[in-house]
N, C-alpha and C positions, 0 to 999 in steps of 0.2 A: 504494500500500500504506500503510495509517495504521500510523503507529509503534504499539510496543507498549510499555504503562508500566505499573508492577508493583511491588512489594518484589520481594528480589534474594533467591536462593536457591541452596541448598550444592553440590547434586547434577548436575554438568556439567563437560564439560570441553572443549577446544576441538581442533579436526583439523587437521591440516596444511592440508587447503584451506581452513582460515578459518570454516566452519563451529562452531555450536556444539553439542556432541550433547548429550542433555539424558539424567543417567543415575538418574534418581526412576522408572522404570517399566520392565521388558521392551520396551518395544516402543523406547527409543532413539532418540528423534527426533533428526534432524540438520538444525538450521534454520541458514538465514542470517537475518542481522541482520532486523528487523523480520517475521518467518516465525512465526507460532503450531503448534506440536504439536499429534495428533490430538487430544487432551484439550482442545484450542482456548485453554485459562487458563493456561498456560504458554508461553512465547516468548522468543524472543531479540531482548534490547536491550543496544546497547551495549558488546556482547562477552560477554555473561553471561545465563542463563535468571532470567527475573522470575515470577512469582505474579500473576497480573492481579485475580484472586477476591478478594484478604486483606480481612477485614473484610466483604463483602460477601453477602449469603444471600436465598437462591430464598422464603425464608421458615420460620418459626416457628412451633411447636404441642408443646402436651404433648399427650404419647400414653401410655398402658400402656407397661410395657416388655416385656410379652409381642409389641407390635406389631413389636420389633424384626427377627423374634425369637428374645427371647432369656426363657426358662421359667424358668433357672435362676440366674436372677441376682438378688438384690432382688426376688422376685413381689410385683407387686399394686402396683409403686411409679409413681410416674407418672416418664416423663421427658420434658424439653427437646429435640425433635429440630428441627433443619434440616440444610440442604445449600445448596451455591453451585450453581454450572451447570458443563456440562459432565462427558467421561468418558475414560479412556484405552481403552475397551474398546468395541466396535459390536456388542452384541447386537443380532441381528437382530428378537429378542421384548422386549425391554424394556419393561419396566411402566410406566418412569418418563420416557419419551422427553419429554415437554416440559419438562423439566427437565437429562436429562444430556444432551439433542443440542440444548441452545441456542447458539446465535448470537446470540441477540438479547439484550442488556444489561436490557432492562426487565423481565428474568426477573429480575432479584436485587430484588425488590421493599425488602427490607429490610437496613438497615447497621446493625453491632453492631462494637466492639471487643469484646479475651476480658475483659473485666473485666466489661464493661455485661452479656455471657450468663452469666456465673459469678453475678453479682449478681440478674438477674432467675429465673435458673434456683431458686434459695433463695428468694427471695421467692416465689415460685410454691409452691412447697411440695416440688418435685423434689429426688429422691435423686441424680440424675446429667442430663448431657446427650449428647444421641446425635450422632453425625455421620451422616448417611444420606441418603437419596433420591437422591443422587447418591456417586459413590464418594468418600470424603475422602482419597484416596491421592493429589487428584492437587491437593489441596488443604490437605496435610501441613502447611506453616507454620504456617496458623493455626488447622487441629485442633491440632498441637502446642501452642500460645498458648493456647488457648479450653483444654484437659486441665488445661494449668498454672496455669491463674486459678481451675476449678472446684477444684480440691485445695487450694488455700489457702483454701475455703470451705467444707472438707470433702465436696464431692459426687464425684462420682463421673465417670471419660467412657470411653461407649462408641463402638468402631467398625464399622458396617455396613459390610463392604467386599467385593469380588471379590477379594481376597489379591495383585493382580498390580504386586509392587514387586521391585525389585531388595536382591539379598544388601546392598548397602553401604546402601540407605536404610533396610532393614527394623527396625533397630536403634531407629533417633530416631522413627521413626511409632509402633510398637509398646509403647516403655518407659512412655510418661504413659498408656497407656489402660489399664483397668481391666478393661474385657470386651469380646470383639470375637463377630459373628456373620459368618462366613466363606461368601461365595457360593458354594458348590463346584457349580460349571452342568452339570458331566457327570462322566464319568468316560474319555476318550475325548479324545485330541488333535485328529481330524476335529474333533467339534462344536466344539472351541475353537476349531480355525482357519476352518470354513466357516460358524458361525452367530457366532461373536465375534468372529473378527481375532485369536484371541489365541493363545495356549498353557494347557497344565496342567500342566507342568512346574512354572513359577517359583508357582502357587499351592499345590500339593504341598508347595514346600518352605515355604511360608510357614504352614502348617499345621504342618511339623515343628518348624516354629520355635516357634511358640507355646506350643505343647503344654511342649516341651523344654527352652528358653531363655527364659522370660516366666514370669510369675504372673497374664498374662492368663486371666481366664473365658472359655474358647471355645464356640461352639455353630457348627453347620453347616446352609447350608439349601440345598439343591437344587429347584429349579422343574420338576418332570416335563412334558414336552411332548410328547405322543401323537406317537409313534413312531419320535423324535430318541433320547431319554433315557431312556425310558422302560421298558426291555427287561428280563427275568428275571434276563438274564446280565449286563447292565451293574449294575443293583441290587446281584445277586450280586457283584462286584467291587469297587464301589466299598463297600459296607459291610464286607465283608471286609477293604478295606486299609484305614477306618479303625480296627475292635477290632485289625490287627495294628500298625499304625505309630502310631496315637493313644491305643489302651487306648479299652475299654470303654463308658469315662464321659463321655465327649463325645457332648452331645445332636444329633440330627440332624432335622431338618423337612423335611420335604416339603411342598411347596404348588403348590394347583394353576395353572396356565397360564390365564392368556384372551386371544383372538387381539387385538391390539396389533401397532402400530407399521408392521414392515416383514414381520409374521408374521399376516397375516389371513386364510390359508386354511388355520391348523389348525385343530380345533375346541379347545373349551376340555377341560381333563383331567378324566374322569369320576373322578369320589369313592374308586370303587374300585381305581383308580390309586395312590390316596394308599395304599388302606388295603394293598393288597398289597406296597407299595413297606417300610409300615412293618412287616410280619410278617418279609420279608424282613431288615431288619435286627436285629430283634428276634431269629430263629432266627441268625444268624448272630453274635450276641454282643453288636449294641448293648443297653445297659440302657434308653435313653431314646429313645425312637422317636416322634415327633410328625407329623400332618397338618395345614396350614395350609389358609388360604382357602376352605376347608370349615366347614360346621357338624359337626360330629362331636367330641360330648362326652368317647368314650372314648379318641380319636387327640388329644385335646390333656391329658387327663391324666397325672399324673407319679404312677406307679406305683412302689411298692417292688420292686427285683430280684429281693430272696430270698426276700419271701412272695407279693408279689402286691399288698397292701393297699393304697386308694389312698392318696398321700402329699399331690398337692396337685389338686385337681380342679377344672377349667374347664370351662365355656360360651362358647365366644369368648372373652374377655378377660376375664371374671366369674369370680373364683375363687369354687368352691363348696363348697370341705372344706380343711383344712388338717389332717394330722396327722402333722406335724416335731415333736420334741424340742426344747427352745431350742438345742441346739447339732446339730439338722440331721440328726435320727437319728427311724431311720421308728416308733411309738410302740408297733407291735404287739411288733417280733422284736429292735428296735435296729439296726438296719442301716444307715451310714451312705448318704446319699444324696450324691450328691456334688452341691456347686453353691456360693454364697454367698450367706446367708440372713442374715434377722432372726431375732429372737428370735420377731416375730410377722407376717406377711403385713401388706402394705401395704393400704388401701383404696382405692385409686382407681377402681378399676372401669372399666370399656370407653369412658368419655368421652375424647372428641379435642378440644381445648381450642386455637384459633387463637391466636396471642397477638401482637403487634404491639413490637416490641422500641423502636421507635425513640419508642415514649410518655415523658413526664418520668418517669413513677414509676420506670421501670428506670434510668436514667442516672443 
């Protein structure tokens, strides 16, 4: 067994049998010395759970921040995203399998401290930098690090994640981010435990947290998968409990599914999926109802509630109308719009931008 070497982290504590259980996640691993967690980048060394990932990333790219996504946060702006490897969760359909079910070290192609990303993130011309492609909950040190360096530069950090952390860590992951877009995969504890491994308990509550206990920007995006998730009555429930336990204003996405991974006998989700999925929540009191992975002009527009008017329209990642108030009010009736905005939409437009961190010009 090759030992395991890390920066040293908060969230653990030790068992009578010697064991260390690692308490950053629901799922509670209980390693002996030199033993990695299913999330694989966390491990016991030494008597204590280390961080194997810190500093280290699968790699760099500005994106849209629609790509996140996330509609209502900054439109139009570009952001910094990477991820390390690894994941505390086994989606069976994961999008991003060669990235969150690595083993193999030569996935972290590139090394950054949070200063050098805070640094190159501003020179790049980015409002913020994302944590994503892989979950950063299980990589919280140095999303925490990397949030804290972008703030002393004034930008901004987001988190892409599955929600699935524990009441006591949820606290120090959550306080530096700015906007989070929350995976919520079903609405159903089977799919959590037979296509993830996981629960939907501990992501429920991490939803009420935010919403509640934060000033984070939330948005929600659910992956429909023909005939998992997919259903009238699950739609029906899971939109229901968020206008009653999150209010209204919390954007939701749907996107569609393509067969990946450990999932290559479903087909991919027909368009109309999307769009039933968003009527659904739209009758049922969401105001902001989005389809991803689609081309559909009018399932990624950001519509006014009370009249209808559009507010901010998209093509893909191309915004095509803007009409906000400088302070976020829709221009026909005044209505606010709820989200975090400029005074004027970013221009970046749908380009995806590689970027190589470990150049001189960033350090």
């Amino acid at each position: 067994m090759e030992p395991v070497t890390g920066v040293p982290t908060r969230y653990w504590h030790r068992l009578a049998d010697g064991r260390i259980q690692c308490d950053l996640c629901p799922r509670e691993c209980k390693l002996h010395d030199g033993q990695r967690g299913m999330c694989f980048v966390r491990g016991a060394s030494g008597g204590e759970i280390v961080l194997t990932t810190y500093g280290r990333s699968s790699g760099f790219c500005v994106d849209p921040i629609e790509k996140k996504p996330l509609n209502h946060f900054l439109p139009g702006t570009p952001v910094l995203s990477f991820g390390t490897a690894g994941c505390n969760l086994a989606c069976k359909f994961c999008q991003n399998w060669d990235i969150s079910k690595s083993r193999e070290w030569d996935t972290l192609a590139d090394a950054a401290d949070p200063e050098t990303i805070a640094r190159a993130a501003e020179r790049l011309g980015c409002r913020s930098v994302a944590f994503t492609y892989n979950d950063p909950v299980i990589f919280m040190e140095y999303a925490v690090d990397v949030a804290e360096a972008c703030h002393e530069r004034g930008l901004k950090a987001v988190a892409v994640t599955a929600g699935y952390i524990t009441d006591v860590a949820r606290p120090e992951f959550f306080v530096p981010m700015d906007a989070a877009n929350v995976d919520l995969k079903a609405f159903t504890e089977d799919f959590y435990r037979d296509v993830c491994a996981a629960e939907l308990r501990p992501v429920l509550d991490t939803l009420r947290y935010l919403k509640y206990e934060t000033n984070v920007w939330l948005e929600t995006t659910t992956l429909l998968i023909p005939g998992l998730n997919d259903s009238d009555e699950e739609l029906d429930a899971m939109t229901r409990w968020v206008v009653a336990e999150l209010g209204p204003d919390v954007p939701m996405h749907f996107s569609a599914f393509h067969p990946d991974y450990k999932m290559l006998d479903r087909p991919s989700t027909p368009p109309e999926t999307l769009s039933r999925a968003r009527r659904i929540a739209l009758s049922n009191g969401v105001r902001y109802a989005y389809t991803g992975n689609v081309h559909d002009e009018a399932g990624g527009t950001t519509y006014c509630h009370q009249c209808g008017e559009t507010l901010i329209g998209r093509d893909w990642y191309e915004l095509t109308a803007w009409n906000l108030t400088e302070d976020g009010r829709c221009r026909s009736c005044g209505a606010a719009c709820a989200g975090v905005f400029d005074r004027l939409p970013g221009r970046w437009g749908a380009r995806r931008q590689p970027v190589r961190l470990s150049e001189a010009a960033y350090r």
